[in-house]
N, C-alpha and C positions, 0 to 999 in steps of 0.2 A: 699483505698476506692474511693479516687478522680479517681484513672485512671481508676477503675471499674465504675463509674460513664460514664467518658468519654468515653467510649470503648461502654456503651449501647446506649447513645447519637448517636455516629454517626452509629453504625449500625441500629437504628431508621431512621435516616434520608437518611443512604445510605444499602438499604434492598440488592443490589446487593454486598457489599462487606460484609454484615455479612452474606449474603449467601456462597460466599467463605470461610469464616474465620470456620462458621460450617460445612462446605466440607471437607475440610483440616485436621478440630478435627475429624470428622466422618470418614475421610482415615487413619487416625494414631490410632484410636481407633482399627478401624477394625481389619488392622494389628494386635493389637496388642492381639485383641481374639482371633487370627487364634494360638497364641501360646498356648492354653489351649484344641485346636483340635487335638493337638498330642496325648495326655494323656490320652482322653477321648472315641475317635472312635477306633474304629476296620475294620481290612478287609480293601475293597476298598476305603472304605470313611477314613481311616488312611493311605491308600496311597496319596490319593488326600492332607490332608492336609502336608504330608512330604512333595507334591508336590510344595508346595505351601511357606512350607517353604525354601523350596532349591530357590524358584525363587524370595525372599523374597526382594524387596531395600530397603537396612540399610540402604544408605543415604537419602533416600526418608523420614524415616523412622525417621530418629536423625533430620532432619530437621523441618519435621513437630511438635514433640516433642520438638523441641527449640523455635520454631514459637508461640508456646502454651503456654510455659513459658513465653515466652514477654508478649504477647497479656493478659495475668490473672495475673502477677505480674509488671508492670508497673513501680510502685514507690519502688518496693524493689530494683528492676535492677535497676533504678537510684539512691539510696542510696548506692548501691554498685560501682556503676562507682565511685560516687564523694568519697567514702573513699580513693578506690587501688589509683584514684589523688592525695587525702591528703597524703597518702603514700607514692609516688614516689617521688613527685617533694616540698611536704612541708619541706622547710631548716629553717625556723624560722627569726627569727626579728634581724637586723645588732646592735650590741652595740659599743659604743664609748672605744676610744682607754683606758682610764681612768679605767672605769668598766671591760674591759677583762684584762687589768693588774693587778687591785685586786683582781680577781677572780683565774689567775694563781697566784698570791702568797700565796693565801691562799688555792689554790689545794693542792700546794707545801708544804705547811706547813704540811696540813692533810695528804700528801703522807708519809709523815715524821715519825709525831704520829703512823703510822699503818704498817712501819717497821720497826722502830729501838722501843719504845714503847712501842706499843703490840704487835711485832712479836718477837722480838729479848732478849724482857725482859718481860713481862707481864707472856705472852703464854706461854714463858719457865718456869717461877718460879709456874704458876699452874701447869706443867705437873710435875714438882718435887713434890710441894705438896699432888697434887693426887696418885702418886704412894708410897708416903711413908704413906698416909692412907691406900694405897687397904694395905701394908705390912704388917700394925699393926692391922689392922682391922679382929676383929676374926668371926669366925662361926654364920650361921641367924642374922647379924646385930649385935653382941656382940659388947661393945666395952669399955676398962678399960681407967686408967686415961692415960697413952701413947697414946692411940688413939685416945682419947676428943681431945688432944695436938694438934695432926696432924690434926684432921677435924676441930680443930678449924685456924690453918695455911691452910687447904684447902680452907675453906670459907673466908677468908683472903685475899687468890691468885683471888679469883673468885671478889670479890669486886673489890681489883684492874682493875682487865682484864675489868668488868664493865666500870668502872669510867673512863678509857682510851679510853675505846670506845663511849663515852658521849661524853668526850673532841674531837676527832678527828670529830664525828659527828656532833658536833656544829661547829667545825671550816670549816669543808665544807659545811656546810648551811650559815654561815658568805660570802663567796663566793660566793654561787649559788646566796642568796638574790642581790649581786648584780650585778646581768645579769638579773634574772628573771626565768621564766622560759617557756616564748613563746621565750626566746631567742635561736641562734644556739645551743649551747653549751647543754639546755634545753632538745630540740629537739632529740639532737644528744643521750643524755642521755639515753630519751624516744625508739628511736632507738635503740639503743643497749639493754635496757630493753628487748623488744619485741623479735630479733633475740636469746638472752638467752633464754629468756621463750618458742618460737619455738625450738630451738636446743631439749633441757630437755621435751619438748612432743615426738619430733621423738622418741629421746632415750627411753622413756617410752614405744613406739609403737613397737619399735626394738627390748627390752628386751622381753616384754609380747611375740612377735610373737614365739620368738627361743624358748621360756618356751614352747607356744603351740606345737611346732614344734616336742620335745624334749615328751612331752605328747603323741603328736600321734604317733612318732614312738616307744615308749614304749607301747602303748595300744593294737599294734599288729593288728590289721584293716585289714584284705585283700582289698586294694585298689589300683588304677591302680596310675601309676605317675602321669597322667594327671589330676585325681579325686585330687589326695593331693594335687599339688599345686595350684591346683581352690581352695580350701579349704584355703590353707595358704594366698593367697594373698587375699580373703575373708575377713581372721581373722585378716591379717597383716591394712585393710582397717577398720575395728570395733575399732581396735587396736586405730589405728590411731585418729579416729573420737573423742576418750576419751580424748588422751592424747591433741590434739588441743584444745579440749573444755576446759580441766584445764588448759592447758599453756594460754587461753586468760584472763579468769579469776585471772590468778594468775598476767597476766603483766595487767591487771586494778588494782589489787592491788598495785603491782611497781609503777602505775603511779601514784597513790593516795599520796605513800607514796613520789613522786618525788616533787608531789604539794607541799605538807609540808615542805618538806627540804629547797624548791627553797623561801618559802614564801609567794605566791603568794596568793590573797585574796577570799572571797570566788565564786562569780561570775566568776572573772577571772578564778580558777582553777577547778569551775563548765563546762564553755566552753570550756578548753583545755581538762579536762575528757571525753566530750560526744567524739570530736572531735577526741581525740587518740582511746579511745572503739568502734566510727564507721570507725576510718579506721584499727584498730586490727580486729576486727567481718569481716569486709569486705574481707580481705587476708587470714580469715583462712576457711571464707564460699565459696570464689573464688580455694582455694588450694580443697577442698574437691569435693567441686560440679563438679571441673574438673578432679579429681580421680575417684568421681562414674560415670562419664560419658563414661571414658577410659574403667572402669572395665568391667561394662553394657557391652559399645559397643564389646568389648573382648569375653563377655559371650555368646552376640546376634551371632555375628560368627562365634565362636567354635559351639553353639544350630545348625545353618546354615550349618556347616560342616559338623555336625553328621546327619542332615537331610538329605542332599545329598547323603552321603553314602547309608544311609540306604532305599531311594529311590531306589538308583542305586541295592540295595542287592532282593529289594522285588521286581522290575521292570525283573529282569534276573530270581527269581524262580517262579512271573508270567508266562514267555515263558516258562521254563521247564515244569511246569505246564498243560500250554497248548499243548506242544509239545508231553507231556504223553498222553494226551485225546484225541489227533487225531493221534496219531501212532494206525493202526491195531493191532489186538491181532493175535496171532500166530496159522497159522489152525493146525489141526492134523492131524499127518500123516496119509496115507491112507492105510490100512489094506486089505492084498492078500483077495478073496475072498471064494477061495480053502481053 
């Protein structure tokens, strides 16, 4: 609101640049209704607008539309610069030699607890458990006194596999608490958070696409290649937009639960929150907005290319056209008179 503020300010005061600024809108506007002149005319005045799109500048075109976005969003594009910053170049706070040595010993530890533990004994004694319930275990949930036995040994193994993971989760929060967690180590965590939670949206966008993909060639469509894969990268782009928006949500949750682990109080882990959420929102609304822009512009030029052609189609059975109406008609022979 402040830079919509200031934006009406000074074209108040400088009537010559909001005169431009409304020029600019009113040239990319225009443009932008000539693309609904195809659809709607007929005859010459649907040649005129083909015309018009064949001679169409896209960049004229993406710039003005970029120009527009600055000038009406202001403070979002600056909340977005200073996240993809936080983002780059944020390493976090240097800790003493002391606190990174306790921190690797007690990593170590909890590396420990969670493979020999609960991977090499916990996890194993439930997977035995559990299979000698599913063995005894009869028909709709039946279950006599051999099988009380076993689910009562399965729920057994499961407490166990609990309680070890309690323990290894406390001993790396014993750790984290002391680094922190504006610290490297912190950070780095938060970092890695993120890139998983991106990975697991691609994959999300990647699977749904081939499912779609796998749909339409089963639906049986007569479509051209060029139609389908407009379509797929389309859906592969919707796709997308879902799985981004749960993977950000989900590594604000990561981050929430890193608060906890790390210790950190409530303030302090109120401003590391906003701070990783605007610069996660910030990389996945930068990753997007420059997909739909790709896309767009892909669309606008393939739109551009079929316009040309089809200029060029209706331009050449115009001359035949005309070339039919001024060719003479054929006289008739002329017949003996005898």
């Amino acid at each position: 609101m402040e830079g919509m503020e200031m934006s009406r300010r000074v074209a108040k005061d400088d009537p010559k640049a909001a005169s431009q600024e409304d020029s600019s809108d009113d040239d990319a506007a225009q443009q932008w209704s000539d693309m609904d002149m195809l659809c709607s005319k007929k005859g010459d005045d649907r040649g005129e607008a083909l015309k018009q799109w064949a001679n169409l500048d896209v960049s004229a075109l993406a710039l003005a539309t970029t120009k527009g976005i600055v000038v009406r969003h202001p403070v979002l594009l600056c909340i977005c610069a200073f996240g993809l910053l936080l983002a780059a170049f944020a390493g976090g706070l240097p800790v003493d030699a002391a606190s990174e040595e306790a921190y690797g010993v007690l990593l170590q530890q909890a590396e420990v607890i969670d493979s020999r533990e609960l991977g090499q004994q916990a996890l194993v004694e439930l997977q035995k458990a559990e299979e000698g319930y599913f063995k005894v275990k009869g028909w709709f949930g039946a279950c006599d006194d051999p099988c009380m036995v076993a689910f009562d040994k399965a729920q057994m193994a499961r407490a166990e596999v609990a309680r070890v993971q309690r323990h290894r989760d406390r001993v790396l929060s014993e750790g984290r608490r002391e680094v922190g967690i504006w610290s490297s180590f912190g950070v780095q965590d938060v970092r890695n958070s993120f890139w998983a939670a991106w990975k697991s949206g691609k994959e999300f966008a990647a699977r749904c696409t081939m499912y779609d993909a796998m749909f339409m060639v089963a639906g049986g469509r007569e479509e051209s290649l060029q139609a389908m894969i407009l379509r797929l990268v389309i859906q592969y782009v919707a796709n997308l937009t879902m799985g981004l928006i749960g993977a950000f949500f989900y590594f604000v949750y990561n981050v929430y639960c890193l608060i906890l682990s790390y210790g950190s109080s409530f303030m302090s882990g109120l401003a590391f929150l906003l701070l990783a959420a605007v610069a996660g929102l910030s990389m996945v609304a930068t990753y997007l907005g420059s997909m739909y822009a790709v896309v767009a512009g892909g669309g606008v030029l393939l739109i551009q290319q079929a316009a040309k052609q089809a200029a060029l189609e209706m331009d050449s059975k115009q001359k035949e056209k005309k070339k039919l109406q001024h060719t003479p008609a054929p006289r008739p022979p002329r017949q003996c008179p005898v």
